[in-house]
C-alpha positions as CSV (number, residue, x, y, z in Angstrom):
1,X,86.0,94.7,98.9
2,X,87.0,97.8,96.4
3,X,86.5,100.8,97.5
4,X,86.7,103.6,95.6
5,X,88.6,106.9,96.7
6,X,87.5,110.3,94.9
7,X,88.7,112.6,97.8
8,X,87.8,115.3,95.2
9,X,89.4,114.4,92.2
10,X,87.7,114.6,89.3
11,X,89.1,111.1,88.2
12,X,88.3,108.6,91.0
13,X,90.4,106.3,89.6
14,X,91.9,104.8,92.7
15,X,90.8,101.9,94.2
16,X,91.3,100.5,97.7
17,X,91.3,96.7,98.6
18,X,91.9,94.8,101.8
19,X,94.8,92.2,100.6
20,X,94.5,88.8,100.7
21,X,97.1,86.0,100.0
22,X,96.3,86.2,96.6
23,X,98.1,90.3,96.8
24,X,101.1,89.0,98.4
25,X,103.5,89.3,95.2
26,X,102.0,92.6,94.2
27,X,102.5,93.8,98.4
28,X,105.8,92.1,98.5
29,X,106.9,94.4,95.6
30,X,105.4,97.2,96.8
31,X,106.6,96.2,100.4
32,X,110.0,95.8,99.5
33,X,110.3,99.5,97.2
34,X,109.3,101.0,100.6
35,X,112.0,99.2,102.8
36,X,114.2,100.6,100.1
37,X,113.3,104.1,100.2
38,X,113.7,103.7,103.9
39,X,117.5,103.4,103.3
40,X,117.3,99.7,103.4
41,X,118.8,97.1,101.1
42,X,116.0,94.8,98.7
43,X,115.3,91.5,100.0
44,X,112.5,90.3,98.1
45,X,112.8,86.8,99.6
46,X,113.0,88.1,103.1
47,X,110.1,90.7,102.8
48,X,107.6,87.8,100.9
49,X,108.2,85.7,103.8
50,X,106.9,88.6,105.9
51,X,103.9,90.0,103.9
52,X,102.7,86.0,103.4
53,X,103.3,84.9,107.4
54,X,101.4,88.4,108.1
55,X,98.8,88.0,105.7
56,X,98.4,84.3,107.0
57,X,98.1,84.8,110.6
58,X,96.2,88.3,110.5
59,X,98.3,89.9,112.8
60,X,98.0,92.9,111.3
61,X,95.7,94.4,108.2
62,X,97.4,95.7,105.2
63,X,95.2,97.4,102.3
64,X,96.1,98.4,98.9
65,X,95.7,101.2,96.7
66,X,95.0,100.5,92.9
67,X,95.3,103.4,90.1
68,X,93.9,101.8,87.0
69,X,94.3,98.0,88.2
70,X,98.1,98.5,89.1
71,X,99.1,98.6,92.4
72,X,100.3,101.9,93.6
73,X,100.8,101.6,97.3
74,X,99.3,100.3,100.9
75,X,99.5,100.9,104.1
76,X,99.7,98.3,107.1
77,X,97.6,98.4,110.3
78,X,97.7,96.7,113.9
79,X,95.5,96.0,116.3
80,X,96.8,97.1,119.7
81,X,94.1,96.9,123.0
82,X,94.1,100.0,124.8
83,X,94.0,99.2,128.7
84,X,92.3,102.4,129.5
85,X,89.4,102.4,127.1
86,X,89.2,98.9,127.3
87,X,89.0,98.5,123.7
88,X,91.2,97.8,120.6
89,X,92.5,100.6,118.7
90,X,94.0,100.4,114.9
91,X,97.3,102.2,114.6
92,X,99.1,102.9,111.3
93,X,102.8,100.9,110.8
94,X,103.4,101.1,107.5
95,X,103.0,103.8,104.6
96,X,103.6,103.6,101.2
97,X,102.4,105.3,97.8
98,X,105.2,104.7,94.8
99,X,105.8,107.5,92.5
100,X,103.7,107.5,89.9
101,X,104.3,109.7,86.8
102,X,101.4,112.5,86.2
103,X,100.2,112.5,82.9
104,X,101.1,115.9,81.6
105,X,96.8,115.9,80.0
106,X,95.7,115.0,84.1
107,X,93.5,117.4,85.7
């Protein structure tokens, strides 16, 4: 499912998708930029291992942003079930937009 984000742009040219197996690579890379500006050191291997067991068991929900069919970022989401309101409640884990360069012509 693409959805497409305006949020008052005059260019709604990002996109949002649910990922699927078939994002993995492109979330791995993505995945693995973030651990990085987190002060951690890149481990593709390790952090493909993660995104596809994730992805594979649904333990959690990760969804992708796309600016002009590229990926540009995601965020990750997990279910938790709140004891009080007896139902389950989505929490963010995981944030992410890469730096994009603005075209100097962008509104």
């Amino acid at each position: 499912m693409l959805i497409p984000s305006s949020f008052g742009m005059s260019n709604p040219a990002i996109m949002i998708q649910q990922a699927t197996l078939l994002h993995a690579e492109a979330v791995s890379e993505l995945f693995d930029q973030y651990i990085q500006e987190a002060g951690k050191q890149s481990n593709l291997p390790k952090v493909r291992s993660y995104i596809t067991q994730g992805l594979s068991l649904a333990d959690s929900k990760i969804f992708m942003a796309f600016k002009d069919n590229f990926p540009i970022g995601f965020i990750q989401i997990f279910k938790q079930f709140g004891a009080t309101s007896m139902r389950p409640i989505w929490y963010i884990q995981d944030l992410f937009v890469k730096h994009v360069k603005k075209s100097p012509l962008a509104c």
